[in-house]
C-alpha positions in Angstrom: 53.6 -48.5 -6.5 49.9 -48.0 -7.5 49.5 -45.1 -10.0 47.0 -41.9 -9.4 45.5 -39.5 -11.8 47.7 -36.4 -11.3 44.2 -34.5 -11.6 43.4 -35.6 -7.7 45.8 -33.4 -6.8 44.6 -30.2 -8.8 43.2 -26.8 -7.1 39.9 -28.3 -9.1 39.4 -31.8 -7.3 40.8 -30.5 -4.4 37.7 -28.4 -4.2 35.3 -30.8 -4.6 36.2 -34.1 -3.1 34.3 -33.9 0.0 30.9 -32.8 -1.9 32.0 -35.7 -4.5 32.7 -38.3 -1.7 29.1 -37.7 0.2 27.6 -38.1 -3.9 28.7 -40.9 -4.9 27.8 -42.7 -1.1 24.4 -41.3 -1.5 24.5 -43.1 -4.9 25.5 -46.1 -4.7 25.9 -46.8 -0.5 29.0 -48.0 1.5 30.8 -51.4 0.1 29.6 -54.2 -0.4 32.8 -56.3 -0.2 34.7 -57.5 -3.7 34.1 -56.1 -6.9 32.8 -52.7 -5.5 35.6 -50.5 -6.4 34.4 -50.7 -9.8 31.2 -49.5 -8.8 32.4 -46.6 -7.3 35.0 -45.8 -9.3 32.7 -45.8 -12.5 30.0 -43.7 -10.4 33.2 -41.2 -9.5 34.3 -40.4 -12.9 30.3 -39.9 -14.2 30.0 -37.7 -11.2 33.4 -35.8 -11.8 32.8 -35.5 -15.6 28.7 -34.8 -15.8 28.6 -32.3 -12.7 32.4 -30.5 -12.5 33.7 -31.1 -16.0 36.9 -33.1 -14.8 38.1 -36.5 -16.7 39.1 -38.7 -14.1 41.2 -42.0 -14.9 40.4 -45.0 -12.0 43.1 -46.8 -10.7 42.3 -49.8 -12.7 42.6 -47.7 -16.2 46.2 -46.5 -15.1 47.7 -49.8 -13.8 45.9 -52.1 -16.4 48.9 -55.2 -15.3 47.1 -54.9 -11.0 44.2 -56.9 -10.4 41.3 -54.5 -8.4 38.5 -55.9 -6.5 
């Protein structure tokens, strides 16, 4: 089973995933096939840190032995 950060499922994320979600599209666009999951997770956790204060962990940081792409 894939690991989640725990803080996706705060009152604080909760709030703002939809806002967060249109930001990082407008950002960086819809994929673009392999590798792009990096992309947007990296642009998700600047996003979530710089404009709600939240430290967000990617899938790839919490299941460092699973391949993403």
């Amino acid at each position: 089973m894939i690991k989640h950060d725990p803080v996706e499922d705060t009152p604080e994320y909760q709030a703002v995933k939809d806002e967060l979600e249109a930001k990082i599209l407008a950002l960086i666009g819809p994929s673009r096939g392999m590798g792009y999951c990096h992309l947007y997770w990296a642009t998700k956790r600047k996003i979530l840190r710089e404009d709600y204060g939240i430290e967000w962990r990617s899938p790839a940081v919490l299941n460092p032995r699973i391949k993403f792409d």
